[in-house]
Backbone as ProteinMPNN parsed JSONL, in Angstrom:
{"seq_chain_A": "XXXXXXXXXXXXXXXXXXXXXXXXXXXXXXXXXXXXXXXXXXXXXXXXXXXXXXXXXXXXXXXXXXXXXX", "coords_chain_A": {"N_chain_A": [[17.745, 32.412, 10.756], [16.33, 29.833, 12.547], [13.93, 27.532, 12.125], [11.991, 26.218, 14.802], [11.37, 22.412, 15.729], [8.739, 22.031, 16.951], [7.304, 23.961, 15.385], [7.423, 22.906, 12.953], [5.987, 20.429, 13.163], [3.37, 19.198, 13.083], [0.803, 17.3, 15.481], [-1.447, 14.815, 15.308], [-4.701, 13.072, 17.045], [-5.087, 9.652, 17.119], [-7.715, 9.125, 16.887], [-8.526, 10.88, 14.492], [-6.993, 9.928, 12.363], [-7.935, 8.035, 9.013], [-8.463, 4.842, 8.358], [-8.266, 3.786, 6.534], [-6.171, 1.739, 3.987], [-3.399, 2.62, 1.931], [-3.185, 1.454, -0.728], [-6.304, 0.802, -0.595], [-7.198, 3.189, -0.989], [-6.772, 4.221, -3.343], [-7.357, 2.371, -5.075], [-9.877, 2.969, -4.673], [-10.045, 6.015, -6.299], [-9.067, 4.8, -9.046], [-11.311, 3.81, -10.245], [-13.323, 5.934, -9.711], [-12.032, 7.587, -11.353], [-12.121, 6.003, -13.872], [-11.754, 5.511, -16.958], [-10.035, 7.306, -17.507], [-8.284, 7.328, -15.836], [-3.862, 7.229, -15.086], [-2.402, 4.789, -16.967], [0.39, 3.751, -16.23], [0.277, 3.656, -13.301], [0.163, 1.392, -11.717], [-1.899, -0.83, -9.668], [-0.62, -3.586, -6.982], [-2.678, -6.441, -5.585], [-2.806, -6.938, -1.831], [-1.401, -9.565, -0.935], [-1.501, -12.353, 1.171], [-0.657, -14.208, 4.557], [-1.792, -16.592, 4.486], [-2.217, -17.074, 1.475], [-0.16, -18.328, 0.802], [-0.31, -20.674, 2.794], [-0.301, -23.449, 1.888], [1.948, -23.654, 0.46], [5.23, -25.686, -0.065], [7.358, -25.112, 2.293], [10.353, -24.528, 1.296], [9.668, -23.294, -1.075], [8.67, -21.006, -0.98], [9.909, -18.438, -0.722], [10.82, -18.016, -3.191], [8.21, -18.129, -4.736], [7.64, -15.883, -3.345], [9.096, -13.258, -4.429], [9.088, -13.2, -6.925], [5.85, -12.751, -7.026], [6.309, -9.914, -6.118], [7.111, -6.757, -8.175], [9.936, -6.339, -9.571]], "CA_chain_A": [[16.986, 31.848, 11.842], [16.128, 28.412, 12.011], [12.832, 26.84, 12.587], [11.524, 24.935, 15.676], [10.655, 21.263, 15.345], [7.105, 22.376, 17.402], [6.693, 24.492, 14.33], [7.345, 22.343, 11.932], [5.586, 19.211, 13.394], [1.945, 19.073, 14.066], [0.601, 16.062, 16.52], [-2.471, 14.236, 15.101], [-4.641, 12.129, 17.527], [-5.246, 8.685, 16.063], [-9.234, 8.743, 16.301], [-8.573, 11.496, 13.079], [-6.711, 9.119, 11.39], [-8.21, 7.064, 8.39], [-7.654, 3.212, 8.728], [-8.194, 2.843, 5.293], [-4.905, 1.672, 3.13], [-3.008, 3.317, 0.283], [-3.768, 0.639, -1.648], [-7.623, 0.923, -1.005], [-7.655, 4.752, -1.544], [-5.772, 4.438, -5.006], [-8.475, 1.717, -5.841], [-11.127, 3.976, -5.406], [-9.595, 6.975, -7.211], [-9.053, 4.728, -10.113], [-12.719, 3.594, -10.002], [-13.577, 7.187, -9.817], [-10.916, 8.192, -13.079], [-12.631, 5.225, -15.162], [-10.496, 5.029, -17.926], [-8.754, 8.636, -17.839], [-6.648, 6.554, -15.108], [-3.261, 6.318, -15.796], [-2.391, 3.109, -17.413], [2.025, 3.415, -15.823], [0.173, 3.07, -12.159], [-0.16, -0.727, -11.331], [-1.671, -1.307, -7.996], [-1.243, -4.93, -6.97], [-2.969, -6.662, -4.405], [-2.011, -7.197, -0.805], [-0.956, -11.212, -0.875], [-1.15, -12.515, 2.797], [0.539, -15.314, 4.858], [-3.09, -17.467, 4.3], [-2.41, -17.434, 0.039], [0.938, -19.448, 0.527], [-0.24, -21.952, 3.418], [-0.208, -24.797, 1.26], [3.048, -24.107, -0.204], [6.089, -26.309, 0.955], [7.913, -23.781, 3.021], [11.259, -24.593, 0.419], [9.267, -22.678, -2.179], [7.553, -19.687, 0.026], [10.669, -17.204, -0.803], [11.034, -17.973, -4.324], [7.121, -16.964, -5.128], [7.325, -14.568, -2.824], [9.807, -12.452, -5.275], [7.903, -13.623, -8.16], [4.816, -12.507, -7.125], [6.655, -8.184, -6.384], [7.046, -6.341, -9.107], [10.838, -5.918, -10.219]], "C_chain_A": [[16.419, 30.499, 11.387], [14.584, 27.815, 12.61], [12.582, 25.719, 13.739], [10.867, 23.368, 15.485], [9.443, 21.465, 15.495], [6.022, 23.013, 16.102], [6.406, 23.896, 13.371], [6.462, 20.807, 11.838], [4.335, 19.689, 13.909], [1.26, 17.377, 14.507], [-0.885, 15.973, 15.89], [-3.36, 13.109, 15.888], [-4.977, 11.04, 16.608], [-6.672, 8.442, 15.644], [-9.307, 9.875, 15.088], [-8.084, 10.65, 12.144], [-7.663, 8.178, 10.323], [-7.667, 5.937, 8.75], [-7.699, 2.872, 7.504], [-6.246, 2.737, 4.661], [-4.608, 2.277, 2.444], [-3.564, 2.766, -0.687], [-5.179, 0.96, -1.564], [-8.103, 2.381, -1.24], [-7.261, 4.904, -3.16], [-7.232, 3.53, -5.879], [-9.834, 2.306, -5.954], [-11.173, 5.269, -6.241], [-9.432, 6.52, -8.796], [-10.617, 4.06, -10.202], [-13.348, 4.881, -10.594], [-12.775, 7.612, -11.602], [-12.009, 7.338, -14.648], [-11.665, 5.189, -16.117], [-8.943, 6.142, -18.557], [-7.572, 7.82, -16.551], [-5.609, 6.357, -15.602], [-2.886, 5.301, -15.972], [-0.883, 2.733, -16.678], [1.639, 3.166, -14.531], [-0.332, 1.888, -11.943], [-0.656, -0.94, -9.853], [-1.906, -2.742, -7.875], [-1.589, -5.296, -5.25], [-2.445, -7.203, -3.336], [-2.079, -9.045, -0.846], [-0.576, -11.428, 1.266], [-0.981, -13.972, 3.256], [-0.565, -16.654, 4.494], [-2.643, -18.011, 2.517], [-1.0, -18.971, -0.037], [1.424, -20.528, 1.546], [-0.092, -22.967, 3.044], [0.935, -25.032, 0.65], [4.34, -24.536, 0.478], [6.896, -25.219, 1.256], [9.49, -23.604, 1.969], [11.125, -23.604, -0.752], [8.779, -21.279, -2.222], [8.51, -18.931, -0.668], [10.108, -17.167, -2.223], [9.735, -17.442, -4.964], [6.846, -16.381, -4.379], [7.435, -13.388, -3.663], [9.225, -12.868, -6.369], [6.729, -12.622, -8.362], [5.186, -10.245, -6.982], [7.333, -8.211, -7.615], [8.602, -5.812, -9.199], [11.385, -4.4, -10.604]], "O_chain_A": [[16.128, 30.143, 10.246], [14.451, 27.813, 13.834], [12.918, 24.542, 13.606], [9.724, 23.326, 15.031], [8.721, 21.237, 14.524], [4.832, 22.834, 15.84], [5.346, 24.092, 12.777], [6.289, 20.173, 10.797], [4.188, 20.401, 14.902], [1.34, 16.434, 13.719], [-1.557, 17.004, 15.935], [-2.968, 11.987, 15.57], [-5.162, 11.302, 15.419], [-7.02, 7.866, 14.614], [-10.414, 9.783, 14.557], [-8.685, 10.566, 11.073], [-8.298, 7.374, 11.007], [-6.597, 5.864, 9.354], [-7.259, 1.771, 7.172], [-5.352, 3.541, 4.927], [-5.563, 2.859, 1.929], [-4.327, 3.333, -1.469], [-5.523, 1.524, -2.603], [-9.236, 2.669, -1.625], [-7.61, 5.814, -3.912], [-7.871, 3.883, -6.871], [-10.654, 2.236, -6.87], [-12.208, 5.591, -6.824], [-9.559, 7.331, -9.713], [-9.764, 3.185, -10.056], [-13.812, 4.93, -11.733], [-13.29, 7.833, -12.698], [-12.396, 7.751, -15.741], [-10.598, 4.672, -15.787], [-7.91, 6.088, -19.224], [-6.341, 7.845, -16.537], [-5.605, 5.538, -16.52], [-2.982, 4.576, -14.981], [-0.733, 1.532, -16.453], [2.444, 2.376, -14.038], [-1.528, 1.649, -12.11], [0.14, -1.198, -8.951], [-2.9, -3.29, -8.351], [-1.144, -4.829, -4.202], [-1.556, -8.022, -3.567], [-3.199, -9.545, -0.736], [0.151, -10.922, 2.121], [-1.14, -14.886, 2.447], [-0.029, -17.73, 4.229], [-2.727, -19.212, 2.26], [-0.967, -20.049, -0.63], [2.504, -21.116, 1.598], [0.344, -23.744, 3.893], [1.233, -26.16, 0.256], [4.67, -23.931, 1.499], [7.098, -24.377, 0.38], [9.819, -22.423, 1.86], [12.096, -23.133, -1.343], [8.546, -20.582, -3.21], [7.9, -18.507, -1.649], [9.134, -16.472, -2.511], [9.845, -16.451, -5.685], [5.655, -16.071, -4.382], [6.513, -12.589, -3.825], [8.287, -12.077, -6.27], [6.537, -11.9, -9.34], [4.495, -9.421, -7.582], [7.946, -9.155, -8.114], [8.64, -4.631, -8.852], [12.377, -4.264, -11.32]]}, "name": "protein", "num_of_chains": 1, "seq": "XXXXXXXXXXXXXXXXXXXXXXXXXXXXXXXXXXXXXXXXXXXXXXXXXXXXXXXXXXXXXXXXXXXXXX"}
C-alpha cells in the first residue's frame, strides 16, 4: 500500500513561518557553540547588488565567482 500525498504533506500558513534566514540562524547557533563550533562550517555573508555598484559592469561576473566559495 502506498501512501497519500495528503498524508505525507502537511500545509503550513505563512504567518507560522520564521522570516529569519539560514544564514542568520547558523550565526546565532555558532554564537551560542562559542568555540565548540565546528571550525569545517564556513558561513559567508550575503553580498548584495549595492557592494558591486561601483564596479565597471566588465568586472561584476569575474568577482562575483571570486567572492563563492569553490
Amino acid at each position: 500500500m502506498h501512501s497519500s500525498l495528503p498524508r505525507l504533506v502537511r500545509v503550513i500558513p505563512r504567518s507560522q513561518l520564521t522570516s529569519e534566514t539560514a544564514a542568520a540562524i547558523l550565526m546565532k547557533r555558532k554564537e551560542a557553540a562559542g568555540d565548540s563550533y565546528p571550525s569545517n562550517i564556513r558561513i559567508e555573508p550575503v553580498i548584495t547588488r549595492e557592494a558591486f555598484k561601483g564596479v565597471p559592469h566588465n568586472l561584476r561576473k569575474e568577482l562575483k565567482d571570486l567572492t563563492k566559495e569553490q
